[in-house]
Residue frames as a rotation matrix with the C-alpha (Angstrom) as fourth column:
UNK 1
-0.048 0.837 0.545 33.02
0.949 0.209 -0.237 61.78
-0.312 0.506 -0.804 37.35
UNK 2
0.725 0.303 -0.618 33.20
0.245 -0.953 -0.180 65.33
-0.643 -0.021 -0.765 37.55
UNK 3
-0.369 -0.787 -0.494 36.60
-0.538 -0.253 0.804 65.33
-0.758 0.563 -0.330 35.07
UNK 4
-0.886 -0.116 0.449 35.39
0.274 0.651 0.708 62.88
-0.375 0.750 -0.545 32.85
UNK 5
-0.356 0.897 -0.260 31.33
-0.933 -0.358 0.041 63.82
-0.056 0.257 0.965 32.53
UNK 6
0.139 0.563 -0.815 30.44
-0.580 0.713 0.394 60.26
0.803 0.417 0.426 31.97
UNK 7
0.382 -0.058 0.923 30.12
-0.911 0.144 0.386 57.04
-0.155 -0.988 0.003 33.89
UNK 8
-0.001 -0.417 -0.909 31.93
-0.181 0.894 -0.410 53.73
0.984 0.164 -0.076 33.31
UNK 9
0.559 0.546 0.624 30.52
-0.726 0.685 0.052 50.60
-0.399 -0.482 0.780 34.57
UNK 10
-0.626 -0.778 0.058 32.85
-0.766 0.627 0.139 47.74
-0.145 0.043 -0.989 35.23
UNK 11
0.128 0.780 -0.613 30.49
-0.879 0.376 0.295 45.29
0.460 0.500 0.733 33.35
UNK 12
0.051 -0.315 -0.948 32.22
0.080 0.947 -0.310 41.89
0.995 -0.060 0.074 34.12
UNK 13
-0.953 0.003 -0.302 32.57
0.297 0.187 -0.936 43.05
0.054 -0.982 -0.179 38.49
UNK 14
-0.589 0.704 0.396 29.46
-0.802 -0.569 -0.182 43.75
0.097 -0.425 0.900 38.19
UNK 15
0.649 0.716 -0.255 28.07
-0.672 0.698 0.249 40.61
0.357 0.010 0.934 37.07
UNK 16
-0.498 -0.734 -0.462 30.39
-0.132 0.590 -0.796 39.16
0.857 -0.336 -0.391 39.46
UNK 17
-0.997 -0.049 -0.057 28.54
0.074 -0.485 -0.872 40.64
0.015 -0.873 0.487 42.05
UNK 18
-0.176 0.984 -0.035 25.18
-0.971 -0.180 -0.156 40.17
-0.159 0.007 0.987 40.84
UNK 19
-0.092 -0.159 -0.983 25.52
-0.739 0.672 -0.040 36.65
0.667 0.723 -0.179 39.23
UNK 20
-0.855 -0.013 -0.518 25.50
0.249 0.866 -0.434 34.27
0.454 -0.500 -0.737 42.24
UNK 21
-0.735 0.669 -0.111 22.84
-0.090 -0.258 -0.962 36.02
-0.672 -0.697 0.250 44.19
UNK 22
-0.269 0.599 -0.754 20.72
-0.902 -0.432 -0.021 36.05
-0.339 0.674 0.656 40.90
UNK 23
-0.396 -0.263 -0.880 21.08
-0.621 0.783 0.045 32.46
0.677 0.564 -0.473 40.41
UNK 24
-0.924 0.302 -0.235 20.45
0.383 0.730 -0.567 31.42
0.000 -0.613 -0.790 43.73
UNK 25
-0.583 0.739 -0.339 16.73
-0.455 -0.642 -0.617 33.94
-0.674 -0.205 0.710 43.52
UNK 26
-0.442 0.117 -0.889 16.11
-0.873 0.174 0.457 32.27
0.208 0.978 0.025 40.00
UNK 27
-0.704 0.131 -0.698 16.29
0.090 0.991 0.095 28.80
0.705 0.004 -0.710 41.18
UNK 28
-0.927 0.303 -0.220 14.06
0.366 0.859 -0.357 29.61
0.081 -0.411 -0.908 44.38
UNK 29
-0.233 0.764 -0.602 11.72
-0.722 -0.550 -0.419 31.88
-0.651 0.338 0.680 42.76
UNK 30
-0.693 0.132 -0.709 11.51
-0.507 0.610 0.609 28.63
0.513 0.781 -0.356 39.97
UNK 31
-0.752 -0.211 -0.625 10.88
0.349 0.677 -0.648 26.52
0.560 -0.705 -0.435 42.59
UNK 32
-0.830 0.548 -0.107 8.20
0.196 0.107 -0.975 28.08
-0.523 -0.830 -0.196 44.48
UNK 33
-0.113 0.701 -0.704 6.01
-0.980 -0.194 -0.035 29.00
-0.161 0.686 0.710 41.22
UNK 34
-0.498 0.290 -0.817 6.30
-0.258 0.850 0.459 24.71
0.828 0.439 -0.348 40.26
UNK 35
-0.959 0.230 -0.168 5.51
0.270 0.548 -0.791 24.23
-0.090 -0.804 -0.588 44.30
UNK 36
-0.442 0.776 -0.450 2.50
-0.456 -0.627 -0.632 27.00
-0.773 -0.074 0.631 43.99
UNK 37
-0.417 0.455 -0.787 1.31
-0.813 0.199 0.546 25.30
0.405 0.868 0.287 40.11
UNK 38
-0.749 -0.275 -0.603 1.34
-0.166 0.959 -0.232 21.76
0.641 -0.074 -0.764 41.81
UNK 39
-0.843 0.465 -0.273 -0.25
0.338 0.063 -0.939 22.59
-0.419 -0.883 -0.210 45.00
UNK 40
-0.234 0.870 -0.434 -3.38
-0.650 -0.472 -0.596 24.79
-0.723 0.142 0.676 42.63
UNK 41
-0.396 0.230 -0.889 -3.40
-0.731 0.507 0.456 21.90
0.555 0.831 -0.032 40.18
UNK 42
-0.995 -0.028 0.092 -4.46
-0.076 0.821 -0.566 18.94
-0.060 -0.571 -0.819 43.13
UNK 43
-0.562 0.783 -0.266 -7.79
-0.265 -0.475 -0.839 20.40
-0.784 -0.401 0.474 43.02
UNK 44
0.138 0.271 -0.953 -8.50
-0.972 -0.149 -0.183 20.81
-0.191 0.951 0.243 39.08
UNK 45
-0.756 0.039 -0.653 -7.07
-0.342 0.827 0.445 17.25
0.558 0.560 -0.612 38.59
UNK 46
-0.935 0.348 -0.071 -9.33
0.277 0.592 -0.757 15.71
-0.222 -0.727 -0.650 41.24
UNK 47
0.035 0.925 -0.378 -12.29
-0.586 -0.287 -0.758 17.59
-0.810 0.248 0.532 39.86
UNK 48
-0.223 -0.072 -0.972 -11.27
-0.966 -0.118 0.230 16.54
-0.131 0.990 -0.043 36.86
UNK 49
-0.957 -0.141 -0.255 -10.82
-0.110 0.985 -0.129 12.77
0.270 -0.095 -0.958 37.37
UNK 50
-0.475 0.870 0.132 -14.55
0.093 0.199 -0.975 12.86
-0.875 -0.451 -0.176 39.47
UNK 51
0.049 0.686 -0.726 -15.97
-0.800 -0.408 -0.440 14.27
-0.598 0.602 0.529 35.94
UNK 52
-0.827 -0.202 -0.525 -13.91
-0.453 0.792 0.408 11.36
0.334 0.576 -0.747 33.67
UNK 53
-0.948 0.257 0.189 -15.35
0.040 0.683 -0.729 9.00
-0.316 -0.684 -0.658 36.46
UNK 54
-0.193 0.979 0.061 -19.02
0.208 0.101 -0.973 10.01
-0.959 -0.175 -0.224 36.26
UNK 55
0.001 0.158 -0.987 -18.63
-0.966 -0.255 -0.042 10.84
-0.258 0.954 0.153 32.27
UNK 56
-0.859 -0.481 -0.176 -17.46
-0.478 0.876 -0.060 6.95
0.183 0.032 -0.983 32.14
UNK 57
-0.641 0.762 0.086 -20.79
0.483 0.488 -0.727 5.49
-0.596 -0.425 -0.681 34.30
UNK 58
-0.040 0.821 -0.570 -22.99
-0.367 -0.543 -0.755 7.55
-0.929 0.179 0.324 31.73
UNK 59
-0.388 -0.218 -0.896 -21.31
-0.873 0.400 0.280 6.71
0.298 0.890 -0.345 28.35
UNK 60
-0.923 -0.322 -0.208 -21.74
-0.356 0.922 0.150 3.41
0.144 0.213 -0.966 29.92
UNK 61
-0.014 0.999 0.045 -25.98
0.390 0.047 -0.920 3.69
-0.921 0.004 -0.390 30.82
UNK 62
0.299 0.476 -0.827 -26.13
-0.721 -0.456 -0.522 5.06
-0.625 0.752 0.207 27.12
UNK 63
-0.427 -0.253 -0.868 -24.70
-0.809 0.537 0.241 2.67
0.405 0.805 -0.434 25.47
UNK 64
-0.991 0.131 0.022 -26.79
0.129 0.989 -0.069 0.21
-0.031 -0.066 -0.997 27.29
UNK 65
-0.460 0.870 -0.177 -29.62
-0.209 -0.300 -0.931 1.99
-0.863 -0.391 0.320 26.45
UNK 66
-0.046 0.205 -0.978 -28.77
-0.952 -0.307 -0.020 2.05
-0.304 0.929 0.210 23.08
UNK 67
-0.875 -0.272 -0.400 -27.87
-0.393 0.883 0.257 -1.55
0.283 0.382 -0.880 22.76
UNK 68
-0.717 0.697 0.014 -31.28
0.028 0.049 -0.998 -1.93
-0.697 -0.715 -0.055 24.54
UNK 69
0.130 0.846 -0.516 -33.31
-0.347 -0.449 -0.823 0.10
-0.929 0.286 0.235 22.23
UNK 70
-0.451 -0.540 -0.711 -31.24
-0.892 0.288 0.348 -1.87
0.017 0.791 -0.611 19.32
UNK 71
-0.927 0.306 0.216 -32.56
0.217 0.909 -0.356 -5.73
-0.305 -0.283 -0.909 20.77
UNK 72
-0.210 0.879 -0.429 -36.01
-0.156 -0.463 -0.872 -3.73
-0.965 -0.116 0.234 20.56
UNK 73
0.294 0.255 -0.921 -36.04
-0.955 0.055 -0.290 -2.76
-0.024 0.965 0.260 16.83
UNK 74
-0.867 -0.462 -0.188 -34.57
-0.495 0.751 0.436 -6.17
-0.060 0.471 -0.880 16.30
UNK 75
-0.719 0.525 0.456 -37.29
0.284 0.820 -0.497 -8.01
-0.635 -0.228 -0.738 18.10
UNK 76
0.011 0.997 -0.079 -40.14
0.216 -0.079 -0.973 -5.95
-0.976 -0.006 -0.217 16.51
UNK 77
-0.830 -0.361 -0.426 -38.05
-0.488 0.098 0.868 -6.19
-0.271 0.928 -0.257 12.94
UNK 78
-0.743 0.659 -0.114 -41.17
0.190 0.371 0.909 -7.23
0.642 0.654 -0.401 10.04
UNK 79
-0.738 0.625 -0.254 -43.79
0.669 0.628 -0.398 -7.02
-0.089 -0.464 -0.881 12.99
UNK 80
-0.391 0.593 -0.704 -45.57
-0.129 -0.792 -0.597 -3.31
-0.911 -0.143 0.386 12.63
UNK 81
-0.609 0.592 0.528 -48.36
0.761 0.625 0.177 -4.27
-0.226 0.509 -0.830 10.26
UNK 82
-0.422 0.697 0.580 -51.00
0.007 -0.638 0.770 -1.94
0.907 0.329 0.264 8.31
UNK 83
0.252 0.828 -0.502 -52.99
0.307 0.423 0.852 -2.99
0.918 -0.369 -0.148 11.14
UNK 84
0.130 -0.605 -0.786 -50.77
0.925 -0.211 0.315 -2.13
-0.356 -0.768 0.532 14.45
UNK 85
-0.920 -0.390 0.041 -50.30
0.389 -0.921 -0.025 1.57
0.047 -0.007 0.999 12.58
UNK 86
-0.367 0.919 0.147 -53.86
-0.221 -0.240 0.945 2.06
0.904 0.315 0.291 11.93
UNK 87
0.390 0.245 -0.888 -54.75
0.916 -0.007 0.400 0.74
0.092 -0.969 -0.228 15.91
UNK 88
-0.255 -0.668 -0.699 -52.07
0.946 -0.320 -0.039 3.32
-0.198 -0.671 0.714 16.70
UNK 89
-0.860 0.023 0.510 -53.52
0.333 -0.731 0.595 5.97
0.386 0.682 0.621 14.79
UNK 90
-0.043 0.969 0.245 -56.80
0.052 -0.242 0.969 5.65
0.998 0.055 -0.040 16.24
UNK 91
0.512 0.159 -0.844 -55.48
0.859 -0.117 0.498 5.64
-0.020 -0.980 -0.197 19.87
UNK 92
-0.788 -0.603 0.124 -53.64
0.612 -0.746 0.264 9.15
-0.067 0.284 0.957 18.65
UNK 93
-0.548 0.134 0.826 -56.55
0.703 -0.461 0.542 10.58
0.453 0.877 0.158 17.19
UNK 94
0.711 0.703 0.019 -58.63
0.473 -0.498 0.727 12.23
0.520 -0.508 -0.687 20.21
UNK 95
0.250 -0.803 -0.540 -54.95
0.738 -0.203 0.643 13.46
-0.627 -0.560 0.542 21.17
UNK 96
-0.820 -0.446 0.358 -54.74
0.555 -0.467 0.689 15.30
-0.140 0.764 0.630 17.85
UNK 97
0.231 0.616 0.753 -58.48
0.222 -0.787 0.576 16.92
0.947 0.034 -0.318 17.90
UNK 98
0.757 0.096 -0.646 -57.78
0.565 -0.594 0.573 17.66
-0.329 -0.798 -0.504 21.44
UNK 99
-0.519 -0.825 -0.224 -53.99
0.694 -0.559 0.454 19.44
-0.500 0.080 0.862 20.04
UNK 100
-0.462 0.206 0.862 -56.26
0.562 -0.684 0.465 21.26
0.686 0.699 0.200 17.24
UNK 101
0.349 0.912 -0.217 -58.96
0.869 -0.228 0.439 22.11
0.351 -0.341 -0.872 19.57
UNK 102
0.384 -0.584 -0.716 -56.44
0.885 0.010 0.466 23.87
-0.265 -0.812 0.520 21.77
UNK 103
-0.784 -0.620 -0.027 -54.07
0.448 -0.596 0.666 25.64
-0.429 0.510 0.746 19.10
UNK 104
-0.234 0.667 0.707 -57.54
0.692 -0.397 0.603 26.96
0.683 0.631 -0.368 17.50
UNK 105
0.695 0.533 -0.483 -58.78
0.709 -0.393 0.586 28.28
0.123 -0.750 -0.650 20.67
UNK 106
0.252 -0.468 -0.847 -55.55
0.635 -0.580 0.510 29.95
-0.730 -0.667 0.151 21.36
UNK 107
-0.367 0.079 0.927 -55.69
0.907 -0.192 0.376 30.94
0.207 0.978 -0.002 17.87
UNK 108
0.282 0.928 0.244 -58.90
0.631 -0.371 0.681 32.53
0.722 -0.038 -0.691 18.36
UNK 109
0.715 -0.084 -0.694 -57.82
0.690 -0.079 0.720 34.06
-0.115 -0.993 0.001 21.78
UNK 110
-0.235 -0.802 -0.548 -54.66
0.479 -0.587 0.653 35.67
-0.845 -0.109 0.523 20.23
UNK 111
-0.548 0.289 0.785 -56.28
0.620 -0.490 0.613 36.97
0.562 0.822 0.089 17.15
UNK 112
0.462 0.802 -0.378 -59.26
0.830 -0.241 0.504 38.23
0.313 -0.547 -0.776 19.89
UNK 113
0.759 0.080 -0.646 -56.77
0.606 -0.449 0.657 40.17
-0.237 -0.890 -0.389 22.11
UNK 114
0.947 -0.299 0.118 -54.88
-0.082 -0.580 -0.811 41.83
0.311 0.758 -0.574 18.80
UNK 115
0.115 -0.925 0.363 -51.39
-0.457 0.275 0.846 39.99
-0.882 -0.263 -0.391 19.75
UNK 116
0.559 -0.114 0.821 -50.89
0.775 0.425 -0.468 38.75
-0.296 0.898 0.326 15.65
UNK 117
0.920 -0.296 0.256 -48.93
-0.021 -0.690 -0.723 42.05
0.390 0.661 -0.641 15.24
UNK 118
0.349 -0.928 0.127 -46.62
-0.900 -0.295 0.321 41.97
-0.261 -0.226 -0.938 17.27
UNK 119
0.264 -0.536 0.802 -45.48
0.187 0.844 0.503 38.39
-0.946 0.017 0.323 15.68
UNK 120
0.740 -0.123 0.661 -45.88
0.663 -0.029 -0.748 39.95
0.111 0.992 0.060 12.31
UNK 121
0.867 -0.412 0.281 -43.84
-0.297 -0.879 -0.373 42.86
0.401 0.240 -0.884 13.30
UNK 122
0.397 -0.730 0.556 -40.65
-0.420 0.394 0.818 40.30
-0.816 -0.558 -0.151 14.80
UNK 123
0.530 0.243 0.812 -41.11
0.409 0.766 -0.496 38.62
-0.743 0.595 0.306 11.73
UNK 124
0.920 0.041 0.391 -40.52
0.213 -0.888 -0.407 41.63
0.330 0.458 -0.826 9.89
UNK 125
0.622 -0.755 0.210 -37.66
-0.761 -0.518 0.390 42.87
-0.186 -0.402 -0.896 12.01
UNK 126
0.197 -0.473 0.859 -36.12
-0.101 0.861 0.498 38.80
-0.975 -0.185 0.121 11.89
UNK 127
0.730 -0.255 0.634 -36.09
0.659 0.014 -0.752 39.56
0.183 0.967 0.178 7.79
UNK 128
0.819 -0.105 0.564 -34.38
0.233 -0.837 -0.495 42.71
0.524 0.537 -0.661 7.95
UNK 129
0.823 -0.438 0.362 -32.15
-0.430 -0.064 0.901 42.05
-0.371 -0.897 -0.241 10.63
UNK 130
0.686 -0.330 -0.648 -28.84
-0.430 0.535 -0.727 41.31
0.587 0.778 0.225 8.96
UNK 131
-0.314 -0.943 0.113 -26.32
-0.658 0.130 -0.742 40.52
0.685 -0.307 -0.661 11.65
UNK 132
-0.222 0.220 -0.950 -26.68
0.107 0.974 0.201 36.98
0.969 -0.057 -0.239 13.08
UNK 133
-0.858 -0.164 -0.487 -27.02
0.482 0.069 -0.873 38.19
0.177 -0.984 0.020 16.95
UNK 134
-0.708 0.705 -0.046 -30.04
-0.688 -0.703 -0.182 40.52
-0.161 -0.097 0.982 16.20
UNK 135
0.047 0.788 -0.614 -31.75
-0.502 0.550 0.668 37.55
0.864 0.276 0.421 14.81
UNK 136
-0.396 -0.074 -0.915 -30.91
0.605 0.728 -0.321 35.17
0.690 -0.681 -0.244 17.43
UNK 137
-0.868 0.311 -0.388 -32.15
0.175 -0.541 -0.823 38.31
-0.466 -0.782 0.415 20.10
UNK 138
-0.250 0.945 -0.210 -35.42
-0.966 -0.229 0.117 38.72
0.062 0.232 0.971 18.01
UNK 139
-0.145 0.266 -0.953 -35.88
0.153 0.958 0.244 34.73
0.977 -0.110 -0.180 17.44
UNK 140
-0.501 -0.194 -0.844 -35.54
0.566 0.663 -0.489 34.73
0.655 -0.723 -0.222 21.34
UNK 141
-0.785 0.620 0.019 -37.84
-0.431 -0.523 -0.735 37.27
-0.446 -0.585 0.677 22.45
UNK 142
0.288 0.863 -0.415 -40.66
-0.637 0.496 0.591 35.49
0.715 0.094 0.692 19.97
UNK 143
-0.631 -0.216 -0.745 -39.37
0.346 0.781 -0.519 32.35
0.694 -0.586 -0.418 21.93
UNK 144
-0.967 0.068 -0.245 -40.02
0.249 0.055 -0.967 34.20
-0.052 -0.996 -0.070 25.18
UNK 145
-0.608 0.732 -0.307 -43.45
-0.695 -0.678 -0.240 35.63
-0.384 0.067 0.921 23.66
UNK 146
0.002 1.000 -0.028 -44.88
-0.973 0.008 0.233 32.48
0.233 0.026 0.972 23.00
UNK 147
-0.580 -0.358 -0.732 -43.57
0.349 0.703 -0.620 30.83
0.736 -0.615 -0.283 25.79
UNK 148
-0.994 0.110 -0.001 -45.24
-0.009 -0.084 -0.996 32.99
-0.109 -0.990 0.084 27.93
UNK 149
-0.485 0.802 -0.348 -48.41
-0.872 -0.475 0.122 32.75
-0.067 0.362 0.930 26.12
UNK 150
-0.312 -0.257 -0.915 -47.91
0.122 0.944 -0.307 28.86
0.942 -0.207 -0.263 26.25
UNK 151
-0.787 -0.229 -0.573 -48.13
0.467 0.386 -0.796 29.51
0.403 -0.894 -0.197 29.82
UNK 152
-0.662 0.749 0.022 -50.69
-0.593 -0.506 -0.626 31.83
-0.458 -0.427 0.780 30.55
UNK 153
0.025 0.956 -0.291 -53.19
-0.876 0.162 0.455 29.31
0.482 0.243 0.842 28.35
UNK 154
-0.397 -0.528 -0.750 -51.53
0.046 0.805 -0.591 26.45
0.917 -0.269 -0.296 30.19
UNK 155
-0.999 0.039 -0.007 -52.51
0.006 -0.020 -1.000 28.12
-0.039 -0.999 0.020 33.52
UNK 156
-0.567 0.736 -0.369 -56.08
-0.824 -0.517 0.232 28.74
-0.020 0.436 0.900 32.15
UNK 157
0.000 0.296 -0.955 -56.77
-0.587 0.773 0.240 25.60
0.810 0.561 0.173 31.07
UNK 158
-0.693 -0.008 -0.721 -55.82
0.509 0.702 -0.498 23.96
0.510 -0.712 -0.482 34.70
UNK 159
-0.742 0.671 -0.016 -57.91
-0.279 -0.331 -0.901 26.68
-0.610 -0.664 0.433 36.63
UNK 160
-0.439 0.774 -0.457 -60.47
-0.898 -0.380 0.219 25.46
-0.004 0.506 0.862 34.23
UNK 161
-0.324 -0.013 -0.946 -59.97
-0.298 0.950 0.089 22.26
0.898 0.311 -0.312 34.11
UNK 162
-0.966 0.139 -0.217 -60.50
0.246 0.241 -0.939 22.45
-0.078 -0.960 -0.267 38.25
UNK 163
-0.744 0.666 -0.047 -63.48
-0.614 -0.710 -0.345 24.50
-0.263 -0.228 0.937 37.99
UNK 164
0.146 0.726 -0.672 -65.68
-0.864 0.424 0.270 22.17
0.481 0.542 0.689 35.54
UNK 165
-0.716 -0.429 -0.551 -64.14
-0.370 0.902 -0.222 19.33
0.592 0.045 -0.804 37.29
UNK 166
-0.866 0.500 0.021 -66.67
0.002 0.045 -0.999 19.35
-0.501 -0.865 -0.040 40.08
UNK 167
-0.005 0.979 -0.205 -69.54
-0.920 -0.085 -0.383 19.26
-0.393 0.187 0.900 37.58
């Protein structure tokens, strides 16, 4: 090396010498990655197969619901009459002044306790908001802002609803 300056590499004894060991490493390095895929796939299919299984028994209660709720409309095919909407209407209608009553009051209640700005001012921000995640993160704080207002007249209304209940 020291006369010549370079090295020289018998290509072909080398991969004499490397070639069989490498072949036999190949095959049981293959081999234990298909044992190792097999042995982490037993799980996933079995999960999998329990979901088919219990997708399968649902499809099959929906479609007998539907075929259910199909026999229905058949049977009651020509039968709803001026008369049968106009009953129904009038067993609705102390449900609807009781929905107005309600949504007025809380009306009245959020106008009262100066909470109308901050919907105008989401509103506002839900125009001007051009990129589709800001809206969807303003849409969902109103959500959560009059959900929880939903709930606080919700809780009202039962502690009232106990209180008078006794009179």
């Amino acid at each position: 090396m020291h006369r010549q300056g370079t090295v020289n590499i018998d290509h072909d004894k080398l991969a004499r010498y490397l070639i069989p060991g490498l072949g036999e490493q190949l095959l049981a390095h293959e081999q234990a990655v298909q044992t190792a895929i097999a042995e982490a796939n037993v799980p996933m299919l079995a999960e999998l197969e329990r979901s088919r299984i219990a997708l399968n028994e649902a499809g099959t209660q929906v479609s007998d619901q539907v075929r259910r709720a199909g026999e229905h409309v058949a049977q009651l095919g020509g039968a709803v009459t001026w008369r049968i909407v106009g009953q129904i209407s009038a067993a609705l209608l102390p449900l609807a002044i009781a929905v107005w009553v309600v949504f007025g009051t809380a009306q009245t209640v959020w106008a009262a306790f100066g909470l109308q700005p901050i919907l105008q001012t989401l509103w506002g921000w839900f125009l001007s908001a051009q990129e589709w995640y800001w809206k969807l993160s303003i849409a969902g704080t109103a959500f959560i802002v009059l959900m929880g207002f939903g709930w606080l007249t919700w809780k009202l209304g039962k502690r009232l609803h106990e209180w008078y209940r006794g009179y």
